[in-house]
C-alpha positions as CSV (number, residue, x, y, z in Angstrom):
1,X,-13.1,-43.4,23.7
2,X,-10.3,-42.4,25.9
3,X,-10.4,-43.1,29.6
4,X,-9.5,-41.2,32.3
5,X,-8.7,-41.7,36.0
6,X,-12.8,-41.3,36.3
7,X,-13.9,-43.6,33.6
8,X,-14.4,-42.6,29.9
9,X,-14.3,-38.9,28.7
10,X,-17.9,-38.3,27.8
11,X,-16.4,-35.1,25.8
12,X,-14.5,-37.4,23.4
13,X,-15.3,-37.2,20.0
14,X,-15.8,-40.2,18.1
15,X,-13.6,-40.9,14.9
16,X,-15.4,-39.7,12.4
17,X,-16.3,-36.0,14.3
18,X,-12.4,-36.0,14.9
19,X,-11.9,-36.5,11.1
20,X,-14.0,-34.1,10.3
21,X,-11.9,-31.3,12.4
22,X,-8.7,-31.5,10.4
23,X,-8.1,-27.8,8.1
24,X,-9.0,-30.1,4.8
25,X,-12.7,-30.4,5.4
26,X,-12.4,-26.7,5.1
27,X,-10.2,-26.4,2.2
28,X,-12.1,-27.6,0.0
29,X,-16.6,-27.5,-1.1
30,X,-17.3,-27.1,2.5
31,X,-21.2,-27.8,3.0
32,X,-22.4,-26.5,6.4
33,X,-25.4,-29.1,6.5
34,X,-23.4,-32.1,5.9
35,X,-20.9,-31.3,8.6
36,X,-23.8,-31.1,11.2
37,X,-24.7,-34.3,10.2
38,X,-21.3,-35.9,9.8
39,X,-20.9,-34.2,13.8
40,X,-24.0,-35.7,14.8
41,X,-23.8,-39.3,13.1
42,X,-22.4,-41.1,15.9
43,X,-25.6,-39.5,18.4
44,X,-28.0,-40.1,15.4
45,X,-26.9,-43.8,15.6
46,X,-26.6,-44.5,19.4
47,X,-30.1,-42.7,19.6
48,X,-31.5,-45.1,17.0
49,X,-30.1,-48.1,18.5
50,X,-31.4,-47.4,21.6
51,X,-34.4,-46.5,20.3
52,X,-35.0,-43.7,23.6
53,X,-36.4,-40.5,23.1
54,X,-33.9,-37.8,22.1
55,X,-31.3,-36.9,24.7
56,X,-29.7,-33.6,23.5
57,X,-26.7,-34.4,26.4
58,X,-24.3,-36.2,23.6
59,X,-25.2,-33.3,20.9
60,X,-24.4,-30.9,23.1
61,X,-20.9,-32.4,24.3
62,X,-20.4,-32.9,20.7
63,X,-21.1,-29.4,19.6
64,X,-18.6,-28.4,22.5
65,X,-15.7,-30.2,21.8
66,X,-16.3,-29.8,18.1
67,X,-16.4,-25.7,19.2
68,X,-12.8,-25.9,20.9
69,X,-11.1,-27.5,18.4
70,X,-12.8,-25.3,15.6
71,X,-11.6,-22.2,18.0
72,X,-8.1,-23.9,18.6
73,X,-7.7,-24.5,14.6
74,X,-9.0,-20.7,13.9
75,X,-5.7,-19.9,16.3
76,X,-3.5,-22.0,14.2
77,X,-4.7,-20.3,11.1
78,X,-4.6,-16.9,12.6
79,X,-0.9,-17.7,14.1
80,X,-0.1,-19.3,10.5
81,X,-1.4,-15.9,8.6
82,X,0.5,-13.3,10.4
83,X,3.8,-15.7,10.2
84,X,3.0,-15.6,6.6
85,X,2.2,-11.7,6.4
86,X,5.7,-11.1,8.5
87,X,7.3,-13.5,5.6
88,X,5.5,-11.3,2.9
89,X,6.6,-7.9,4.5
90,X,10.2,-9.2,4.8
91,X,10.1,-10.7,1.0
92,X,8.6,-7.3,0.0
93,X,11.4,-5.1,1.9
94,X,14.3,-7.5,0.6
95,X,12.4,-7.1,-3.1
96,X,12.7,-3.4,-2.3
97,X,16.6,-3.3,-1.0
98,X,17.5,-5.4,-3.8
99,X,16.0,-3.1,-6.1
100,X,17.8,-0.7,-4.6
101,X,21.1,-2.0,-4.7
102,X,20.8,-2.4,-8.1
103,X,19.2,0.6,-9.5
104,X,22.5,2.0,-7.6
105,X,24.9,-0.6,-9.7
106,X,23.2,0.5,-13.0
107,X,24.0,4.1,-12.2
108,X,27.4,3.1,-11.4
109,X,27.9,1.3,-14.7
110,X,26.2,4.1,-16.4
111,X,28.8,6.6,-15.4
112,X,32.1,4.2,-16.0
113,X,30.2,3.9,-19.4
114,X,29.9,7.8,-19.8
115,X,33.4,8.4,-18.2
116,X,35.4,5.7,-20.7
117,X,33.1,7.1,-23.8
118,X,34.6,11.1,-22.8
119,X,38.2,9.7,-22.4
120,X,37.3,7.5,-25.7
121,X,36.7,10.7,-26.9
122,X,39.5,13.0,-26.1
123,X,42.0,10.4,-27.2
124,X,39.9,9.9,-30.2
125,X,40.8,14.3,-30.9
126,X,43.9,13.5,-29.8
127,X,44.6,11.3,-32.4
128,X,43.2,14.0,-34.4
129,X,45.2,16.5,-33.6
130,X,48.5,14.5,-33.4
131,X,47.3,13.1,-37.2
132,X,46.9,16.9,-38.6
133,X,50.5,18.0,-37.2
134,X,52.3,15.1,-38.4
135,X,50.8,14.9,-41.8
136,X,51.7,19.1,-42.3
């Protein structure tokens, strides 16, 4: 446990509550029973080694700290998901731009295409026509 200037912070959790509020625990088959239990362990044990009636005190501090820094991890998550939305929506208007830009370079090719297949064209009756006068 930590200590402070007035003795040891009776809010601390001990390592294995602390291990159990990391995002993994979450991430994964998350069991709402065994959590309690794994949050509780270290009161189960202190109460059982004691061998005093149940003092809800240490559950309670437990359950607090355990609250804040399931409230300070929802922030994260909630700060992490909007970055990721704004990184979606920027993705999704460059996706769109680009799309864009090309759709305009196609069209551009496409008339260069059509305009060399008219000259193509008009030299082809050129030919034509310079083929009939010189063979009369």
């Amino acid at each position: 446990m930590s200590r402070g200037p007035a003795g040891p912070d009776i809010y601390a959790l001990d390592p294995a509550a602390r291990q159990l509020l990391q995002l993994e625990t979450f991430r994964s088959k998350f069991v709402v029973n065994e959590f309690v239990q794994g949050l509780s362990a270290a009161n189960i044990a202190s109460t059982a080694r004691q061998g005093n009636a149940l003092d809800p005190k240490p559950y309670i501090r437990t359950f607090e700290s355990a609250l804040t820094r399931l409230q300070d991890m929802r922030n994260q998550v909630l700060a992490k998901q909007k970055e990721m939305e704004r990184q979606v929506k920027d993705a999704e208007t460059q996706f769109s731009r680009r799309g864009t830009q090309l759709e305009d370079t196609f069209r551009g090719i496409n008339s260069t295409f059509s305009n060399l297949q008219t000259r193509i064209s008009e030299v082809g009756k050129t030919a034509i026509t310079i083929g009939t006068f010189s063979a009369s």
